[in-house]
VEXVEXVO-412303 format. One line per 2 residues: number of its first residue (from 1); their letters; for each residue y, x, z of N, C-alpha, C. Coordinates in pm, 1 decimal. Atoms other than C-alpha are relative to their C-alpha. Layout:
NUM) a) Y:X:Z:Y:X:Z:Y:X:Z  ...
//
This chain:
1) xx) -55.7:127.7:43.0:5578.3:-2359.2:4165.1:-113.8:-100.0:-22.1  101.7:148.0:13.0:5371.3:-2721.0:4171.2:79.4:-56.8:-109.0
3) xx) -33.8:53.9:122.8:5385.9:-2949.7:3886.9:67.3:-68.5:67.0  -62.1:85.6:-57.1:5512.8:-3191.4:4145.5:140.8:45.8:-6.6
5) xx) -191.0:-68.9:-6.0:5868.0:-2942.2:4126.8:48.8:45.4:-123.7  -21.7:0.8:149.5:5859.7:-2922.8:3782.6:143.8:-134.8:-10.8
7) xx) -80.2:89.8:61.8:6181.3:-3065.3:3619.0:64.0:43.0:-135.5  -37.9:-60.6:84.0:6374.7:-3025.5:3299.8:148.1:84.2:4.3
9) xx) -89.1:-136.5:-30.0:6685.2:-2764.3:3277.3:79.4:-95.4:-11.9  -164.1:111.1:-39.2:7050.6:-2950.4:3357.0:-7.2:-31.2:-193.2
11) xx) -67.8:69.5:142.2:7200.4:-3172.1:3031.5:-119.4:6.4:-64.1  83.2:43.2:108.0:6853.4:-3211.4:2866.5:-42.4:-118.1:-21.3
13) xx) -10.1:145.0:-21.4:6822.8:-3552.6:2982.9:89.9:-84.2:-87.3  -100.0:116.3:6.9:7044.6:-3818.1:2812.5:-23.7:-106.7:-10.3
15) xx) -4.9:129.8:-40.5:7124.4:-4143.1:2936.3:-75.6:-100.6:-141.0  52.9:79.7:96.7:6947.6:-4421.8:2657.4:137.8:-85.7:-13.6
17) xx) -131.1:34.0:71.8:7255.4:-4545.9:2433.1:-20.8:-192.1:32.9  -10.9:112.0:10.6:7286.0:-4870.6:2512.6:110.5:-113.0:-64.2
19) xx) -132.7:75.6:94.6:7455.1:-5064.1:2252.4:7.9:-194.2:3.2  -37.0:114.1:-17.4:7597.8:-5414.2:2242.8:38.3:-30.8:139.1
21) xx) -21.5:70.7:-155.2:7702.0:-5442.4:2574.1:147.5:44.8:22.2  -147.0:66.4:-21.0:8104.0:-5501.2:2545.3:58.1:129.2:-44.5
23) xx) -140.7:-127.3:72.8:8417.9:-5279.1:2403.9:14.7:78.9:89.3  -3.6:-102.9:-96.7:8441.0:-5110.9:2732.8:-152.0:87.1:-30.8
25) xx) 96.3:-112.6:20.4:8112.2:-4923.6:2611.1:11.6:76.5:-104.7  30.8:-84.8:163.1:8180.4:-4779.0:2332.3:-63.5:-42.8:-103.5
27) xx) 98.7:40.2:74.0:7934.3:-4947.6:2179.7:-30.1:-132.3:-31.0  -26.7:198.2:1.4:8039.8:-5321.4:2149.1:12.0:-34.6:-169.7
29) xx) -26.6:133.1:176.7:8120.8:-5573.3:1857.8:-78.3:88.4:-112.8  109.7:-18.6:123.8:7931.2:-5395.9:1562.0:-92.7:99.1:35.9
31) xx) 136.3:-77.8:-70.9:7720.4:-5166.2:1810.4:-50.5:80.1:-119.6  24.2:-82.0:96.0:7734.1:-4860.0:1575.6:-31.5:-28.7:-134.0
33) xx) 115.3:95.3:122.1:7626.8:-5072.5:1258.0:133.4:3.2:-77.1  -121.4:-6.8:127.4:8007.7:-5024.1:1072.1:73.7:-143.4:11.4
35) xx) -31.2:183.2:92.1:8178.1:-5360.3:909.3:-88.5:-21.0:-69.4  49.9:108.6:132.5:7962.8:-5597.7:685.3:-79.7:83.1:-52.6
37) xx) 90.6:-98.4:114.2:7729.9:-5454.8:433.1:-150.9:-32.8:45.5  148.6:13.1:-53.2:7341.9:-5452.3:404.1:-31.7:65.3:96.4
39) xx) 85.1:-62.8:-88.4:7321.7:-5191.0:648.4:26.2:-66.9:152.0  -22.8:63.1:-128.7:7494.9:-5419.8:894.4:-37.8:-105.0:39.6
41) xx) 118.1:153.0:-54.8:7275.3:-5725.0:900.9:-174.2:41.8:33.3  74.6:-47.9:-71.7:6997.8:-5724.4:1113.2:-138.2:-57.6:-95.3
43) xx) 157.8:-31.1:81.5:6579.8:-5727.4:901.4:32.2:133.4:-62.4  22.2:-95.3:-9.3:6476.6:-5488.2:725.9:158.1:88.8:-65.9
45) xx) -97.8:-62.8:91.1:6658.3:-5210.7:566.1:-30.6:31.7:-115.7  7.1:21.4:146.8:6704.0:-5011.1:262.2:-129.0:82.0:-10.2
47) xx) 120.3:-82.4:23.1:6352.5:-4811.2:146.5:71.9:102.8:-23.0  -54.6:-115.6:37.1:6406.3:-4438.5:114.7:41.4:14.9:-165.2
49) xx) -49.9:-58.5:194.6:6392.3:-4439.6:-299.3:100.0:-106.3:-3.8  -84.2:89.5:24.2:6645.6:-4717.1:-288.3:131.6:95.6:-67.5
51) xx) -59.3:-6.5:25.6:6912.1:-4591.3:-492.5:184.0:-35.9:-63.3  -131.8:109.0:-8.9:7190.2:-4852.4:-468.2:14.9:-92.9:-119.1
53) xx) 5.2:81.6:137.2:7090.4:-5044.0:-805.4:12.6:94.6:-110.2  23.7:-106.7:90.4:7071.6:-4737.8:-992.3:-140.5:21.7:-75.8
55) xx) 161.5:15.9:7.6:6708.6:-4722.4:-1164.7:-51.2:133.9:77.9  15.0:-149.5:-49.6:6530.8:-4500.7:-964.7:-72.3:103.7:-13.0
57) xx) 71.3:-129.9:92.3:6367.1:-4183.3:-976.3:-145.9:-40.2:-18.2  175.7:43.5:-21.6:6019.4:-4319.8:-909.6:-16.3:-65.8:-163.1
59) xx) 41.7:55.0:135.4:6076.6:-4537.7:-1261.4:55.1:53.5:-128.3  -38.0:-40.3:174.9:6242.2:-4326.2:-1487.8:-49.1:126.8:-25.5
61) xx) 75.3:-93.1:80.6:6001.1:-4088.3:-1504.7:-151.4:-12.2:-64.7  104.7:100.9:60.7:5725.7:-4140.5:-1715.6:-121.6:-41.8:49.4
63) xx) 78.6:70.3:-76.4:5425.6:-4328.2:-1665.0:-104.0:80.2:54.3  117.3:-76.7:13.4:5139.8:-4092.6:-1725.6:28.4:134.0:-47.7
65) xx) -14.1:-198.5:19.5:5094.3:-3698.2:-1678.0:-108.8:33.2:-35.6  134.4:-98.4:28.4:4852.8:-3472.3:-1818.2:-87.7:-107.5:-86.5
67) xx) 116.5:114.6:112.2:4559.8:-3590.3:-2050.2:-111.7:20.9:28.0  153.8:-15.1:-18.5:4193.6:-3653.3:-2069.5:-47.4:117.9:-113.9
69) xx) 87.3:-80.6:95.0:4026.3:-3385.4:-2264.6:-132.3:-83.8:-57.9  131.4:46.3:38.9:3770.8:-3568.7:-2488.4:-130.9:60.0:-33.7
71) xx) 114.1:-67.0:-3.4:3581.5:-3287.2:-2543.9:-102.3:83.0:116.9  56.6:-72.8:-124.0:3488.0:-3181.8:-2203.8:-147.1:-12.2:0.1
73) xx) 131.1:-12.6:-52.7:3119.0:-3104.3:-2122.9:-19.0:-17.3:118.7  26.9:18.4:-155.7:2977.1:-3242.4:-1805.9:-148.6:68.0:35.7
75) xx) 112.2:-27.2:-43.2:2694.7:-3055.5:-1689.9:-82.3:-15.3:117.3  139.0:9.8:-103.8:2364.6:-3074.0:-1450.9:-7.7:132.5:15.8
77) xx) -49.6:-162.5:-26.2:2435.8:-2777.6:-1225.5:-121.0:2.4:102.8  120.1:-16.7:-106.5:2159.3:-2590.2:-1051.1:12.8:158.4:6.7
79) xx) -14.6:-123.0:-4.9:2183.7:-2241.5:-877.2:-123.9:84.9:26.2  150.9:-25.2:31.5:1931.5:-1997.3:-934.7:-70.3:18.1:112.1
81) xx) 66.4:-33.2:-92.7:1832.9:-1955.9:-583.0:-113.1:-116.0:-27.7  74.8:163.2:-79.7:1655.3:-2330.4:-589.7:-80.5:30.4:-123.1
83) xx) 123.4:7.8:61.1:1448.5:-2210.3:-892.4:-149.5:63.5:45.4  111.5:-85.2:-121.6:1227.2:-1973.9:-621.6:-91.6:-111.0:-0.2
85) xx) 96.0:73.7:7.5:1036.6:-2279.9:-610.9:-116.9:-29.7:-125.2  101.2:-28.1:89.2:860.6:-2213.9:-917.8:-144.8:91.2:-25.2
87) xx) 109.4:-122.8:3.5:531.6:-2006.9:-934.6:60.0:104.8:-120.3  -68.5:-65.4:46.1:619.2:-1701.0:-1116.2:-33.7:-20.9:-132.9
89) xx) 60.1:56.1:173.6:580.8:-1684.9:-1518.1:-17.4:-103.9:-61.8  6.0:130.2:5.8:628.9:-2059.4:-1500.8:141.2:10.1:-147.9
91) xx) -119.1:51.7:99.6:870.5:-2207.5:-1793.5:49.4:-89.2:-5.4  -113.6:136.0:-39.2:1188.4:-2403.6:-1674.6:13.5:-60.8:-89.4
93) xx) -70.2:104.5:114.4:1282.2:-2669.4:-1906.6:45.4:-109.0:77.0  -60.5:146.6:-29.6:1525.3:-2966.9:-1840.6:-98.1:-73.9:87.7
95) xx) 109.9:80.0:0.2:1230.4:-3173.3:-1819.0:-118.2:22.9:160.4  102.2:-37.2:-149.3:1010.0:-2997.5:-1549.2:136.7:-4.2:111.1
97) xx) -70.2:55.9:-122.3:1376.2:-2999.7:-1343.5:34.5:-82.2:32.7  -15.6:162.5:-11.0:1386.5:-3320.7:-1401.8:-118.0:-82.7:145.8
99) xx) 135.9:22.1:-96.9:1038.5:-3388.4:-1240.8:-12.1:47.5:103.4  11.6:-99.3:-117.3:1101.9:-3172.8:-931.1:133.1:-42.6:82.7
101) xx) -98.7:79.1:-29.3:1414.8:-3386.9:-886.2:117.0:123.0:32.0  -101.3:-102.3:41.3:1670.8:-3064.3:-943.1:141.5:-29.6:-79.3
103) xx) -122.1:36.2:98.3:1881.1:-3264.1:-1196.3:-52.2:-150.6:34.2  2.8:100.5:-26.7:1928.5:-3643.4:-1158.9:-33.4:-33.9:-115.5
105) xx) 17.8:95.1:85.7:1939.1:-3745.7:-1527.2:26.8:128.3:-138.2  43.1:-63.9:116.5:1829.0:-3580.3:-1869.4:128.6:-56.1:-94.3
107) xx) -129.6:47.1:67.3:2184.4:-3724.8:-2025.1:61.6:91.1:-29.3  -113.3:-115.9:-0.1:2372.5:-3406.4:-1953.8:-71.3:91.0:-29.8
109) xx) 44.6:-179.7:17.7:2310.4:-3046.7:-2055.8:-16.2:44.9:180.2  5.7:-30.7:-144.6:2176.3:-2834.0:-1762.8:74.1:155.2:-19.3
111) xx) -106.1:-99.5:-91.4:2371.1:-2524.1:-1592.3:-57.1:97.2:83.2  58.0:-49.5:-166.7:2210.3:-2256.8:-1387.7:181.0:129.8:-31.9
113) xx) -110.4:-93.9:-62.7:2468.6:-2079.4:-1179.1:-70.5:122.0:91.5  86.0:-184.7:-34.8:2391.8:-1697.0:-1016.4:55.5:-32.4:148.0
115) xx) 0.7:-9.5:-198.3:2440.6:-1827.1:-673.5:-142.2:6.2:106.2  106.4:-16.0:-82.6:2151.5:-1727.8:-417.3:-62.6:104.6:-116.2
117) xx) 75.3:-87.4:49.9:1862.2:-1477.5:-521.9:-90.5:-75.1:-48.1  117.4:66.1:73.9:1565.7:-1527.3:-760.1:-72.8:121.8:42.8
119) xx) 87.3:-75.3:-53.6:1230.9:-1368.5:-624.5:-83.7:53.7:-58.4  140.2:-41.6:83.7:995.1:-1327.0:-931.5:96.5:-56.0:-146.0
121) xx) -52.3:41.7:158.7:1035.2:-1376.3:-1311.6:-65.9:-142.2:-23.0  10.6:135.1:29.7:1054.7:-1718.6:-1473.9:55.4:10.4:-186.8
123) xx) -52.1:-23.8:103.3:1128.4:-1782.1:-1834.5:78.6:-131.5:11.1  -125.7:116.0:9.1:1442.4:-2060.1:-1841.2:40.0:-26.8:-105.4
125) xx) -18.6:46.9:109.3:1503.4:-2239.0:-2107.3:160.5:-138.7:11.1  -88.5:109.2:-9.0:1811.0:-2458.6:-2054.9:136.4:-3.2:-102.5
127) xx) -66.6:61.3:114.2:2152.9:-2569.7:-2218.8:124.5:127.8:22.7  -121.2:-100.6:-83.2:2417.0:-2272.7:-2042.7:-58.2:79.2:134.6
129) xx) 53.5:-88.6:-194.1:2377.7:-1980.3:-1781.8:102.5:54.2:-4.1  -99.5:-147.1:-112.8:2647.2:-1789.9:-1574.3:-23.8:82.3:-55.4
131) xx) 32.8:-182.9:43.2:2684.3:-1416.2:-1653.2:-70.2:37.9:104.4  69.1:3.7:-155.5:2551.7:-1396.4:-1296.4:-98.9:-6.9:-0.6
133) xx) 104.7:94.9:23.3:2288.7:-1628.5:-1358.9:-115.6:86.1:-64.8  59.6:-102.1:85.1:2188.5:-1409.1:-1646.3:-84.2:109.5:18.2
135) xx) -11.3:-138.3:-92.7:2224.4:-1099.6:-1479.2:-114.9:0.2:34.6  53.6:-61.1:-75.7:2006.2:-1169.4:-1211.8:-133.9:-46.4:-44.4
137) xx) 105.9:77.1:129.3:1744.7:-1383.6:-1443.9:-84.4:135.8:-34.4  64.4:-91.5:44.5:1662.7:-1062.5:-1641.7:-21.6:124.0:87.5
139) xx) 42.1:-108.8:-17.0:1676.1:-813.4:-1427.2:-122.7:-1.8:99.4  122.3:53.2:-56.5:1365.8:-974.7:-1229.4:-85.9:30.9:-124.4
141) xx) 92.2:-20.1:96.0:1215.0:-937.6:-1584.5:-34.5:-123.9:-7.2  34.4:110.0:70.4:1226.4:-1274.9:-1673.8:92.4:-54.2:-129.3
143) xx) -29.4:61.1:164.9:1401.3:-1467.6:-1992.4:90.8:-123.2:42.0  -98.8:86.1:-37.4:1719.3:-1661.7:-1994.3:-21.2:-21.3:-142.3
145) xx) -10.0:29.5:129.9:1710.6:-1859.4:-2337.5:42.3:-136.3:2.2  -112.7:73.0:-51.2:1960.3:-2114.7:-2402.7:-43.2:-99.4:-150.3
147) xx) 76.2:67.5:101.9:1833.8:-2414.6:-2618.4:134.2:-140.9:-21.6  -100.5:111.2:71.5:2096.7:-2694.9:-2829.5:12.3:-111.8:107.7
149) xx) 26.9:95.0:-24.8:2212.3:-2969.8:-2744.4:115.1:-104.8:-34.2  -114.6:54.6:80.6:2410.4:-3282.6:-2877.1:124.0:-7.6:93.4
151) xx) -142.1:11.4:-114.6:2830.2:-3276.7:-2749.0:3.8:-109.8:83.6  -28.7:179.6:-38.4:2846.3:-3636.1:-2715.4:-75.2:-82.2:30.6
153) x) 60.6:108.6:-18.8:2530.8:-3764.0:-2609.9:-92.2:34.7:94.9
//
């Protein structure tokens, strides 16, 4: 078979409805559109949430969902693979990941997460570690120690 003999299977075709064109079509004087009414004058129509002057669902439910948590902590997240860049026996602080451009801004508490491997011991001093983090921290034989810091500022 050629695409050129390609066709579709009998009755899948149908003719394009052509409406308004006289009472002998079937489809004359209100050309499927009913009597009168908004749906029978021609711009637009009705929007799907239109509910016929009913208020609708979109406004009678309330305005605002869920809440802000004011106490949330935003942290400066860094995974421990990217501390490998340290010489070994070195001592992380905020401050030196600050300077190594690791954390953008000394505002937030910092974060190490236990994603990637650490290659040598380091002693870390930051604000939160992963159990992960932890994990793989000490068992290099280095020092995870977790130093204050204010909620709100």
């Amino acid at each position: 078979m050629k695409q050129n003999e390609l066709s579709p299977p009998p009755r899948a075709k149908h003719p394009r409805k052509r409406i308004g064109r006289g009472d002998g079509s079937g489809h004359g004087s209100y050309s499927g559109r009913g009597l009168k009414g908004q749906k029978a004058r021609s711009g637009a129509g009705l929007s799907p949430y239109f509910e016929g002057g009913q208020l609708p669902l979109v406004k009678r439910l309330p305005q605002k969902r869920g809440f802000t948590n004011i106490f949330r902590v935003e942290y400066n997240i860094i995974n421990i693979g990217n501390l490998n860049r340290f010489p070994p026996g070195t001592e992380v602080n905020p401050e030196l990941l600050y300077k190594e451009g690791l954390i953008k801004s000394l505002k937030k508490p910092v974060k190490i997460l236990g994603e990637g491997e650490i290659s040598h011991p380091l002693i870390v001093k930051v604000h939160r570690f992963s159990r992960t983090a932890r994990q793989k921290l000490e068992a290099m034989g280095g020092k995870a120690e977790e130093i204050g810091y204010a909620a709100n500022g």
